[in-house]
MARRO-836533 format. One record per residue: residue in one letter; x, y, z of N, C-alpha, C, CB in turn. Coordinates in steps of 0.1 Angstrom, whole numbers, plus 2048, in hexadecimal, padded with zeros to 3 digits. Atoms other than C-alpha are relative to their C-alpha. Glycine has a CB too. Example, Ala and Ser with C-alpha at 12.3 -4.5 7.8 and 13.67 -1.06 7.14 Angstrom:
REM residues 2
A8097F480087B7D384E80980C8007F680080C
S7F77F58008897F58477F880B8088048057F2
This chain:
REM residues 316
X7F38057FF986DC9B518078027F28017F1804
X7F87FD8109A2DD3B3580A7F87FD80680F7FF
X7FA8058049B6DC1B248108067FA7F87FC7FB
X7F47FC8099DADCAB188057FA7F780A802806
X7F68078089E4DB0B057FD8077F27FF7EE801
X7FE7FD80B9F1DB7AE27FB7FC7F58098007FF
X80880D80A9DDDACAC080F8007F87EE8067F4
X7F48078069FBD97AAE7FA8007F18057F0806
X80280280F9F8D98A8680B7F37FD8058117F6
X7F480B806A08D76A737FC7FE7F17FE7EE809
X8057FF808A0DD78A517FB7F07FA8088097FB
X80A80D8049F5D5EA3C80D7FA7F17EB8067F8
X7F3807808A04D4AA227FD8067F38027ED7FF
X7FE7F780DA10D59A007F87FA7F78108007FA
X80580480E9F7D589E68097FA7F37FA80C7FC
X7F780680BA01D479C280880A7F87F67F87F5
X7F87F0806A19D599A97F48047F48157FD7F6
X80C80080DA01D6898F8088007F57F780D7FF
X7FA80480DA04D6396D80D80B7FA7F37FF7F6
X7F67F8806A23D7295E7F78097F380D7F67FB
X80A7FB80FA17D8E94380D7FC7F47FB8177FF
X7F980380CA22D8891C80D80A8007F58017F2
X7F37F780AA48D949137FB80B7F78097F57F5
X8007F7809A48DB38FF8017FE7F6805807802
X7FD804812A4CDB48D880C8038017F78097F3
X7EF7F5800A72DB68D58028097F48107F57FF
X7FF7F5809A7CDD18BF8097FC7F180880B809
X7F680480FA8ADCE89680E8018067FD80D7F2
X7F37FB803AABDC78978078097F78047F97FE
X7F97F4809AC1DE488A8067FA7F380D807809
X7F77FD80DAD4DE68668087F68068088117FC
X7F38007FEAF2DD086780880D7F98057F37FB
X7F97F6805B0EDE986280D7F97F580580980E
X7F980780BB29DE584780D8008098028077F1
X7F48077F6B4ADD485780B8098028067F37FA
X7F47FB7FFB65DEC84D8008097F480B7F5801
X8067F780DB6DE0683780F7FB7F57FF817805
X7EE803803B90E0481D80C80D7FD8027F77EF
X7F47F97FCBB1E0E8228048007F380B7FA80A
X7F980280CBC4E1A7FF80D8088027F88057F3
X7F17F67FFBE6E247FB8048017F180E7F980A
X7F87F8805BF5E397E280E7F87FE80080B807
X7F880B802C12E227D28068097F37F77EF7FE
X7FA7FF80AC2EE267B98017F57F480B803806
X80880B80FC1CE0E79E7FB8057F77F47F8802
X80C7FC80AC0EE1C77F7F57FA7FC8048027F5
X80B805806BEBE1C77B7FD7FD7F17F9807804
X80480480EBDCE0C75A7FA80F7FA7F37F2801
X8027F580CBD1E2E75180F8088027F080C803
X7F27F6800BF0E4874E7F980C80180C8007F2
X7F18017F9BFDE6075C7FF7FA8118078137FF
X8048027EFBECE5478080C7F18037E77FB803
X7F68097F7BFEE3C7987F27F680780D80C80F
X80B807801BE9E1F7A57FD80080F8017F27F9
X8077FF7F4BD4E267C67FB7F38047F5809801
X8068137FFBD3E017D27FB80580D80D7F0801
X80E8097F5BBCDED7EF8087FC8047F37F57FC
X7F58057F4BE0DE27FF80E8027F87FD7EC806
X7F17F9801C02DF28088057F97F580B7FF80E
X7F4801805C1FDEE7F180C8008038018057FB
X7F88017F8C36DE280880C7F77FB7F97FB80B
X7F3809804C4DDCC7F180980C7F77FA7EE7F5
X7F67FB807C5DDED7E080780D8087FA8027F2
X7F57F17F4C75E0A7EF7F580E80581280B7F2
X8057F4801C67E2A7FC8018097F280780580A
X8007FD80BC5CE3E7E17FC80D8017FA7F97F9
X8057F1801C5AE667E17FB8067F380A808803
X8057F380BC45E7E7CC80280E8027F18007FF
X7FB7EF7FAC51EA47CF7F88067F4813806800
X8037F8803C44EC07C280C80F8037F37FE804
X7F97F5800C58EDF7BC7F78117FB80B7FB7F4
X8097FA7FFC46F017C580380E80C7F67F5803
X7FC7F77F7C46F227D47F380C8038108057FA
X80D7F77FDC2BF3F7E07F58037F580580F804
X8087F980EC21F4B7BE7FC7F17F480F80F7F6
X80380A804C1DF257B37F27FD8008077F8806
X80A801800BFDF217BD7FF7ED8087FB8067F1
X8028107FBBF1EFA7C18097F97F97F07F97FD
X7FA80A80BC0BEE37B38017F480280C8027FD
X8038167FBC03EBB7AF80D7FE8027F97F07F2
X7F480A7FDC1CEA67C07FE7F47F98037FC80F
X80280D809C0AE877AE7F37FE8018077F2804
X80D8037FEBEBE787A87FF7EB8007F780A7F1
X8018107FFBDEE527AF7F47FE7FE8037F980D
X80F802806BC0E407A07FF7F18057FD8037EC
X80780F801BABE217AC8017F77F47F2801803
X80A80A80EBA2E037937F48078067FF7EA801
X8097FF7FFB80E0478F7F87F98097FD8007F8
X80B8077F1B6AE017B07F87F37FF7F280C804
X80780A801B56DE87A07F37FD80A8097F6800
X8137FF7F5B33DDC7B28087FD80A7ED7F17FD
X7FC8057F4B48DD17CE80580A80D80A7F87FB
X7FE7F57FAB4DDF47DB7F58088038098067F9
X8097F87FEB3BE097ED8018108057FA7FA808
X7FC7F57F9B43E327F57F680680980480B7F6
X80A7F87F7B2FE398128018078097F87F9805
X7FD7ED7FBB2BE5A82980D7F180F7E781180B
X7F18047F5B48E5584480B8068018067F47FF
X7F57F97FEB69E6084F8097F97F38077FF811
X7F3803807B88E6383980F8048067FF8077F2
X7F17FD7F7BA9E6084C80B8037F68057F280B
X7F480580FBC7E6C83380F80280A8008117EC
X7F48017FDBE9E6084080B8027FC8017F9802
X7F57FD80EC07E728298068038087FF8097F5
X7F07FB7FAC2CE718338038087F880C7F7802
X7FD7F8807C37E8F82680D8078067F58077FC
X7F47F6801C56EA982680280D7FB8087FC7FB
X7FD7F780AC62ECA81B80D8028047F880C7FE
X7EF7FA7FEC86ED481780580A8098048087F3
X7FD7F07F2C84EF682C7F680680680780F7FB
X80A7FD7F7C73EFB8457FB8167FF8077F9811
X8047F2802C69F218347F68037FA8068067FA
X80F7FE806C45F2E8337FD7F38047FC8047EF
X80980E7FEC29F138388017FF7F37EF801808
X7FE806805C2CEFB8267F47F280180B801803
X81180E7FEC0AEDF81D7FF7F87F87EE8047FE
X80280A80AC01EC08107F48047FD8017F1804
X811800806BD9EC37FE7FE7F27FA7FD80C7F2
X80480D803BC8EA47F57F38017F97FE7F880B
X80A800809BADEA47DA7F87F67FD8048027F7
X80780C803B96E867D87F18047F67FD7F8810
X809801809B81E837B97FD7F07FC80480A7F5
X80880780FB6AE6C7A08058017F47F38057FC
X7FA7FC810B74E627807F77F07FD8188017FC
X809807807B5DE5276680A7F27F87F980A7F4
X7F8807808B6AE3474E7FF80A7F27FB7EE7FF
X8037F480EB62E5573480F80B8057EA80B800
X7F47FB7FEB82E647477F780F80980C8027F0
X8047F67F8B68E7E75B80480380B7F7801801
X7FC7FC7F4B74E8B7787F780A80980C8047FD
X8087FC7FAB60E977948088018127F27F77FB
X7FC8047F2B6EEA87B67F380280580B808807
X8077FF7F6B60E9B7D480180480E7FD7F7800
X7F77F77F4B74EAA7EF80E8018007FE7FC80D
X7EF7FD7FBB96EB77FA7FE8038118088117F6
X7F87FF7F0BA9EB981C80B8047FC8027F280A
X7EF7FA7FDBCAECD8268047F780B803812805
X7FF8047F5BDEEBC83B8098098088047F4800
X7F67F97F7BF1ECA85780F8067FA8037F480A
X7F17FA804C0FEDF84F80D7F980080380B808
X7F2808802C2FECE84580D8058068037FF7F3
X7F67F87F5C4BED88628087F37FB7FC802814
X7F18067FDC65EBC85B8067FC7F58017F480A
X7F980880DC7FEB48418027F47FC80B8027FF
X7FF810801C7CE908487F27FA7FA8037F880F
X80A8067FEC61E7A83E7F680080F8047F37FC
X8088017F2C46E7F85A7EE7FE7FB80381380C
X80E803807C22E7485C7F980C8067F97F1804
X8077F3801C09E928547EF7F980280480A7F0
X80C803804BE6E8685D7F380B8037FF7F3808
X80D7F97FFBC3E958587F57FA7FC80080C7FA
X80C80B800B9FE8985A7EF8097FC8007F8812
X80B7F6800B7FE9584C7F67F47FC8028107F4
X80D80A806B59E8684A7FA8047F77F67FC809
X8067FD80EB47E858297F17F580280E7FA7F1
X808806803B26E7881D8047F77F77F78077FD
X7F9810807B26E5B8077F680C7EF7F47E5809
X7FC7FD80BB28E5E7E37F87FA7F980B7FD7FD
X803807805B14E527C78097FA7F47F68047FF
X7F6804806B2BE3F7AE7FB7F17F480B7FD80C
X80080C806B2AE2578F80B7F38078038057F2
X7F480A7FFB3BE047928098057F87FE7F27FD
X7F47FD80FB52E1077480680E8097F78067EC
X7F67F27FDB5EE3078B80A7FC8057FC80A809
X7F58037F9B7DE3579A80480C80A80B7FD7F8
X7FF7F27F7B8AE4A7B880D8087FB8047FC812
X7FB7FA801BA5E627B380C80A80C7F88037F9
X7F77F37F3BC0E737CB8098067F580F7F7810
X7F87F6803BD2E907C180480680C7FB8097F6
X7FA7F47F7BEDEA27D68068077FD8067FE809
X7F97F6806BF6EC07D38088098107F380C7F5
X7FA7F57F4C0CEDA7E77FF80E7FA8117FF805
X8027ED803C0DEFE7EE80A80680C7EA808805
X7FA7F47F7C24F168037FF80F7FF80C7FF800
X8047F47FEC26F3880B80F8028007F580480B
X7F27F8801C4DF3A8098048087F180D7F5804
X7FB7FF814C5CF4F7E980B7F97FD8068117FA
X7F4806801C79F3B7E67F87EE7FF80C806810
X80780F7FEC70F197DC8017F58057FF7FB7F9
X7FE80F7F7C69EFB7EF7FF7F27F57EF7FF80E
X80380D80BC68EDA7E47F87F680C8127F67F8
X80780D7FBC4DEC17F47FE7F77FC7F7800803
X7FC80D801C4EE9E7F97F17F880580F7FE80A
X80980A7FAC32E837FF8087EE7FC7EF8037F7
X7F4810800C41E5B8057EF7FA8008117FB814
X806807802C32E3F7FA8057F18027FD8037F5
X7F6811801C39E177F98047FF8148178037F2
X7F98067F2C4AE0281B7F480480780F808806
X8078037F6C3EDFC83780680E80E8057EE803
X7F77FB7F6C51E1884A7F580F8018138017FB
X8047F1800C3FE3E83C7F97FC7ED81280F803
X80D801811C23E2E81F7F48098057F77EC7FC
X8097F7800C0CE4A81E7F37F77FA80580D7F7
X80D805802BE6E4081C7F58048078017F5802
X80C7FD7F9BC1E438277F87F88007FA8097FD
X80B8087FABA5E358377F58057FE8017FE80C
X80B7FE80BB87E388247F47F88018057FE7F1
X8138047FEB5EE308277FE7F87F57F480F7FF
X80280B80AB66E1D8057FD7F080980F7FF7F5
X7FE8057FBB57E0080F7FF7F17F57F980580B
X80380C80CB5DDD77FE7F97F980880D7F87F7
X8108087F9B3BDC97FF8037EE8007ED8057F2
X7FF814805B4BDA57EC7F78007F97FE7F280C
X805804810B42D997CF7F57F18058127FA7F3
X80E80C7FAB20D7E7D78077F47FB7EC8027F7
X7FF80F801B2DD5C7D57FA7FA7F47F87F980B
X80680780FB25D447B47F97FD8068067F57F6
X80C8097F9B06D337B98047F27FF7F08027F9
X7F680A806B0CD137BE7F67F27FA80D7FC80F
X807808809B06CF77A87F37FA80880A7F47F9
X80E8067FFAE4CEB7A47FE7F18017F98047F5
X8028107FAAD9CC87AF7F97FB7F97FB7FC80E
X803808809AD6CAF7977ED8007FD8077F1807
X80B801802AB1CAD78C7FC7F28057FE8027F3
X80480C7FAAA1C8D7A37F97F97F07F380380F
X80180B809A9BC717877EC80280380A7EE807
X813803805A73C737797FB7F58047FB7FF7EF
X80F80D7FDA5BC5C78A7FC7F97F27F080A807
X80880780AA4DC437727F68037F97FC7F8804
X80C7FA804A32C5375D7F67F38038008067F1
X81280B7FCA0EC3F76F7F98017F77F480480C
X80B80C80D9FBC297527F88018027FE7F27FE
X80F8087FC9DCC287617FA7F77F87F6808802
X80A80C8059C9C097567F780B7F47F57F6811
X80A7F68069B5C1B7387F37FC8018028047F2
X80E8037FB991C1E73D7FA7F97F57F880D805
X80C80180B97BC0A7287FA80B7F67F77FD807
X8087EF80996FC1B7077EE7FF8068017FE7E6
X8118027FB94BC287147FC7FE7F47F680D807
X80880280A931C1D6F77F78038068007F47F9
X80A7FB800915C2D6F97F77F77FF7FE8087FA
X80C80C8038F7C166FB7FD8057EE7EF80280D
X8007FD80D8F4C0E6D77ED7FB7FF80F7F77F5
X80E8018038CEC146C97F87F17FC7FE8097F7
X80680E8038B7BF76C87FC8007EF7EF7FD80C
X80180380F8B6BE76A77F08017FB8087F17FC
X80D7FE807897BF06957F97F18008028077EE
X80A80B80187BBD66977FF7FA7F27F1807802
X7FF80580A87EBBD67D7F27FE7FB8087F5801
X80D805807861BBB6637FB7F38028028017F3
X80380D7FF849B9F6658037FC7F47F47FD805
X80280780C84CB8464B7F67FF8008057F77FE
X81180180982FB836347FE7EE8018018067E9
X80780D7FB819B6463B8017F87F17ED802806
X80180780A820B486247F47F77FB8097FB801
X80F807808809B3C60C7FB7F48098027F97EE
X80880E7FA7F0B1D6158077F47F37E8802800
X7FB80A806800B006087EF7FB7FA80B7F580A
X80C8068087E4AEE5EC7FB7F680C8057F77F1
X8048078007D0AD85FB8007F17F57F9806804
X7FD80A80E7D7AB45F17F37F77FC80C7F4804
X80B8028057C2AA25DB7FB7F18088028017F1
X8048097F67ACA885EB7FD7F57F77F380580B
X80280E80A7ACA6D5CF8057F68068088007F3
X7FA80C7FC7B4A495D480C7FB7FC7F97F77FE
X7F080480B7D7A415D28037F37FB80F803808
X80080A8057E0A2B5BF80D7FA8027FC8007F6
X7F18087FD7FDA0F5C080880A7FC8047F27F6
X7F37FB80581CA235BD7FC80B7FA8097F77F7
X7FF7F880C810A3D5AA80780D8047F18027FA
X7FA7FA800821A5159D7FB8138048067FB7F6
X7FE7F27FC825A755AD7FC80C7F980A802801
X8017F080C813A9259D80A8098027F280C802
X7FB7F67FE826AAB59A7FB80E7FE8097FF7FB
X8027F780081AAC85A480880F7FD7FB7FD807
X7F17F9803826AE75927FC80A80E80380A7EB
X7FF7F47F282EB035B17FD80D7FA810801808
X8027F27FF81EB235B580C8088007FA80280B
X7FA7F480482FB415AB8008078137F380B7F1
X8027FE7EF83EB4B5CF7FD8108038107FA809
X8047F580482EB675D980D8098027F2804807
X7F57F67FD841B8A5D780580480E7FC80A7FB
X7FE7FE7F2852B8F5F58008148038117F8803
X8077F07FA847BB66058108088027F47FE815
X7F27F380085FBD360780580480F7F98127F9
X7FD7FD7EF875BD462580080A80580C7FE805
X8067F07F986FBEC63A8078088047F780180B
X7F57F47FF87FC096478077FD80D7FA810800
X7F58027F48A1C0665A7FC80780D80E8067FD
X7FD7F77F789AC106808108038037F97FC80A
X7F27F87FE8B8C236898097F780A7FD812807
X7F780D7FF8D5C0D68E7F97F280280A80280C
X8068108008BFBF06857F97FF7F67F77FC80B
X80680380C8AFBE166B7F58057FE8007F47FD
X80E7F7802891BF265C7F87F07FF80080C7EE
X80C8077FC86FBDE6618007F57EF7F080D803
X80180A813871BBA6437F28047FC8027E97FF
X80F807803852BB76307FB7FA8017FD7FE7FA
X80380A7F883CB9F6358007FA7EF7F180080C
X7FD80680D843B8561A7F17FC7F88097F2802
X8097FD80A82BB825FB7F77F18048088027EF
X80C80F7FD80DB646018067F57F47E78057FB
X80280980B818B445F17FD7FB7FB8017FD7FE
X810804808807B365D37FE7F08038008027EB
X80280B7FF7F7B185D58037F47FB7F98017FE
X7FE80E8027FFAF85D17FA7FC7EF7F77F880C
X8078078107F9AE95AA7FA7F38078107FB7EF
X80D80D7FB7DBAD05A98047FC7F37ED803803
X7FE80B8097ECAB75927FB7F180380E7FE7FE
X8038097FC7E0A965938097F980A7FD7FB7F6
X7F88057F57E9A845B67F87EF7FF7FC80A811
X80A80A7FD7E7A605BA8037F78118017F47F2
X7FE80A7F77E4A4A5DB8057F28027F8800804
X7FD8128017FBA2D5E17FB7F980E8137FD7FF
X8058047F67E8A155F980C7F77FF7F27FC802
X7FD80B8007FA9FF60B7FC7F980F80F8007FC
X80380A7F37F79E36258087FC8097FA7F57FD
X7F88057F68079E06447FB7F7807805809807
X80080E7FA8099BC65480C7FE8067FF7F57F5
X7F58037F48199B76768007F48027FE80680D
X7FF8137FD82999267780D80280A8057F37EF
X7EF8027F883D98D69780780A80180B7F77F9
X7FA7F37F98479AE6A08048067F280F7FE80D
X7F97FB80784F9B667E7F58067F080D7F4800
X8077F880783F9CF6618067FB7F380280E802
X80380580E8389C263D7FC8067F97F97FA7FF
């Protein structure tokens, strides 16, 4: 006999979650980058050195438009329209590789032959050295009006003292024989010629700031002072014996008589007393023993008898 029925599958219940594996190592964070680069404009200010004009770190927007021309024709060759000099970069500057955008409103009188602005950017020592680091042409000058002429080129970065300074020089050139006269504008807010530059200000580090009072000195700790150690001090040397003193005389065995009177015996010569002996170390050296004393003098002795008679409790 066969069966048709179907075998049914049901799924079982979901095993646990397994252990998660360890996060990866995250990766070094990158370089911060530097924030911005600076803008200088070309200004009708004299710089502190002469004959340059002062290449400031912000427009010159409180004085009139200000033109520089140059007068020039085919066989002229390069002729400066002006030149502009930084202060000194100081540590707070940095020339590093990047673009240089240069923004010059410029002009020429007649529109005959091409007609160009050039832009010279050099180094200059506080010894007055000068060192170019590049030039750019800009676009050909088509209009008699102030118009903006821009061009852009990328450079490597520079090595530089704090004591340097940057340098613009512009010059023109045409190809007409008849002379032109070019124009570059400066100043206002309307056609201020300027560029945008990889100089970068790092800022000057912050004062440090004052130091915090010195916390008040703890009490210098006394300690109780120790006892002075004394060394056990050496036992005092053994004192000499004293010498044996003489035998006193024997007294005489006569009969005393009433009252009598008291021999006087004369006294032995006392003997010599013995040589002290030697100091033990920190102590007295050993005494001698003292000399034998002489005998007694055998002068005549006499015995007083007398008679004692007890009357009534009382001695007679």
């Amino acid at each position: 006999m066969s069966s048709n029925s179907a075998l049914s599958w049901s799924q079982g219940p979901q095993g646990p979650q397994g252990v998660s594996g360890y996060s990866g190592i995250s990766g070094t964070s990158g370089i911060n980058g530097i924030v911005s680069g600076t803008v200088v404009w070309p200004t009708s200010i004299l710089s502190d050195i002469g004959p340059f004009y002062l290449l400031s770190t912000s427009p010159d927007t409180g004085d009139p438009t200000t033109s520089f021309s140059a007068v020039l024709n085919n066989g002229s060759g390069l002729v400066q329209i002006q030149e502009f000099l930084t202060p000194e970069l100081g540590a707070q500057f940095y020339v590093g590789a990047g673009q240089w955008d240069f923004d010059t409103y410029a002009s020429v009188d007649s529109l005959v032959g091409t007609n160009q602005v050039l832009i010279y950017v050099y180094s200059r020592t506080a010894a007055a050295v000068e060192t170019l680091l590049f030039s750019v042409t800009a676009p050909d000058v088509t209009t008699t009006g102030a118009a903006l002429y821009s061009v852009v080129t990328y450079q490597n970065d520079f090595l530089l003292d704090t004591t340097d300074r940057i340098v613009f020089r512009y010059f023109a050139q045409t190809t007409s024989v008849s002379n032109r006269t070019i124009s570059i504008y400066v100043n206002n807010e309307v056609t201020p010629s300027h560029a945008h530059t990889p100089i970068e200000t790092l800022g000057y580090s912050g004062y440090s700031g004052v130091s915090g009072y010195s916390g008040t000195s703890g009490f210098s700790g006394s300690g109780i002072s120790g006892y002075s150690g004394t060394g056990t001090s050496g036992f005092s040397g053994t004192s000499g014996f004293s010498g044996t003193s003489g035998y006193s005389g024997y007294s005489g065995t006569g009969t005393s008589g009433f009252s009598g009177t008291s021999g006087f015996g004369t006294s032995g010569f006392s003997g010599f007393s013995g040589y002290s002996g030697v100091s033990g170390y920190s102590g007295s050296g050993i005494s001698g023993t003292s000399g034998t004393s002489g005998l007694s003098g055998t002068g005549p002795q006499f015995t007083l008898a007398a008679s004692v008679i007890y009357i009534n409790g009382i001695f007679s």
